[in-house]
N, C-alpha and C positions, 0 to 999 in steps of 0.2 A: 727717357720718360715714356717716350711711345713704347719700346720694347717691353719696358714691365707691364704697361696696359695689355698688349698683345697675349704676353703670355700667360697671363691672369684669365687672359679672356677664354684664352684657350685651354686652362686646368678646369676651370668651371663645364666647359662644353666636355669634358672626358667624364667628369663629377655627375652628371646629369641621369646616364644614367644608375648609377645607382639609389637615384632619388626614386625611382620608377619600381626599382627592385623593391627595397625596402618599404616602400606606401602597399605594393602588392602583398609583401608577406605580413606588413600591418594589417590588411584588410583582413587574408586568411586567417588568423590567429582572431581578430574582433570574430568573426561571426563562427570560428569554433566554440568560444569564449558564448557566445550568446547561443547557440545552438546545445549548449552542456546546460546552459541555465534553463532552459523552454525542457528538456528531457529531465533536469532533476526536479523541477515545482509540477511538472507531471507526476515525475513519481513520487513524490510529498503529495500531490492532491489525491494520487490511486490509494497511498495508506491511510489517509486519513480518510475517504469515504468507506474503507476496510474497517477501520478504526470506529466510525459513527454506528454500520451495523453492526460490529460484534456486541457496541455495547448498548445499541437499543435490545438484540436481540436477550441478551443476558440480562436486563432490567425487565425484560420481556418474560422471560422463564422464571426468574425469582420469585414477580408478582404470585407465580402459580404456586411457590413453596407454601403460604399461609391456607392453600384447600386440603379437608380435609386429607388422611394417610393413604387411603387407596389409588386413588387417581391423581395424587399432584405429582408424581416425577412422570407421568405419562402426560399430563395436562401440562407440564414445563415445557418439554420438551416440542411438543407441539407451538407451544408460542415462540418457544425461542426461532426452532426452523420456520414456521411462517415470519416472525418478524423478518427474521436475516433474507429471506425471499423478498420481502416487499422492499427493501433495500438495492441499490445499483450503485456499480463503481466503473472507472476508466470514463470521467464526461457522465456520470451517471449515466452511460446508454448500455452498461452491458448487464446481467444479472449472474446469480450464482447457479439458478438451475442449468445453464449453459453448460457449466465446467464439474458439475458433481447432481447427482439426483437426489431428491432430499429423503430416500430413506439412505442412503451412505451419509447424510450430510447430519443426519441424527447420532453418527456414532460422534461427532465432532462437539457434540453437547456434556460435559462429564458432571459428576456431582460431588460434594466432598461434608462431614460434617463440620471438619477445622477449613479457617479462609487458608493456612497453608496444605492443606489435601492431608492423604492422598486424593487425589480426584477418581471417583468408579464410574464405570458404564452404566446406562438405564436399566439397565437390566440387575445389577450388583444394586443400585439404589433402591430399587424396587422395596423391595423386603428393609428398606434401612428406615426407621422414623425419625433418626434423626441428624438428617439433610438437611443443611442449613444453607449452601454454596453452591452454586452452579456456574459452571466457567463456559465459555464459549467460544470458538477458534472458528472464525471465516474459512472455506476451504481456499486451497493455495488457489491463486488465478495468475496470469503471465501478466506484465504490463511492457508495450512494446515501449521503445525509444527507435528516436527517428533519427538524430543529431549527433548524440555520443554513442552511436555505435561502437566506433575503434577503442574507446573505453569501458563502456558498460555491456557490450554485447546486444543483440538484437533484442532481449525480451529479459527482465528481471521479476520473477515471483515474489510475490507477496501474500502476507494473510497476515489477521489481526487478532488478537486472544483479549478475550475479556470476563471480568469474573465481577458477579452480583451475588447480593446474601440478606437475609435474615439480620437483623442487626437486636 
C-alpha cells in the first residue's frame, strides 16, 4: 500500500510541470484571442465613422440637387466636401484634410442621372440637367492595428461610398 502511495506521489510531482506549460500557452492564446478582438471593433468602429461621413456628406450634396441648373452641381459639391471635412475617424481624432486636400477630394464626388450610374465627374455633370445622384467615396485613410499584427499587418485601409438622390 505505501509503494502505490509513493509512486502516485511521485507521477504527480513529474505531471506538474506540464500544468505550468499548458496554463502558459492558455494565457498566450486568451490574450491573442482578446488582442484580435480590441484590433477588429477598431476597425469596425474606423468604417463605420467612414460610413457616417460618406453618408452625411452625400445627403449633404443631394440637398443641393433641388437649386436651381447653373450652380447646383457646383453647390453639391461644395457641401458634400465640407460635410465629409467636418467629419473624423480612427477615435474621431483624425480628419480627412490630413490624408488628401479637398480639391483632390472633389474628384471623389461623382454624379449620375440613374441610382445605377454611370456616375460622371463635376465637370461632365455640369452641362447635364438631369442629375438626379450623387455618390460619395471617403478618400482611403490607413487604420493602424496594434494586436493582430501577425494577421492583419500593421495598417488596413479603408474608405466608405455612399450615394443620395432625388427621389
Amino acid at each position: 500500500m505505501n509503494s502505490k502511495h509513493h509512486s502516485r506521489a511521485s507521477r504527480r510531482r513529474k505531471e506538474r510541470g506540464n500544468v505550468v506549460a499548458y496554463t502558459v500557452l492558455s494565457a498566450l492564446f486568451l490574450f491573442l484571442a482578446v488582442g484580435l478582438g480590441v484590433d477588429l471593433s477598431h476597425f469596425y468602429l474606423a468604417k463605420t465613422e467612414l460610413q457616417n461621413a460618406a453618408d452625411a456628406a452625400a445627403l449633404a450634396g443631394a440637398s443641393a440637387l433641388t437649386l436651381p441648373h447653373p450652380e447646383r452641381i457646383t453647390t453639391a459639391v461644395d457641401r458634400a466636401v465640407d460635410t465629409m471635412n467636418l467629419n473624423k475617424y480612427n477615435f474621431d481624432n483624425r480628419t480627412f484634410a490630413a490624408v488628401m486636400d479637398t480639391t483632390a477630394q472633389r474628384n471623389l464626388v461623382r454624379f449620375a442621372v440613374n441610382l445605377d450610374g454611370p456616375y460622371i465627374s463635376e465637370d461632365d455633370a455640369e452641362g447635364n440637367p438631369n442629375i438626379r445622384f450623387i455618390r460619395v467615396t471617403t478618400p482611403t485613410v490607413p487604420v493602424n492595428m496594434i494586436f493582430a499584427v501577425p494577421i492583419l499587418g500593421t495598417t488596413q485601409n479603408l474608405n466608405a461610398k455612399a450615394i443620395s438622390g432625388l427621389s
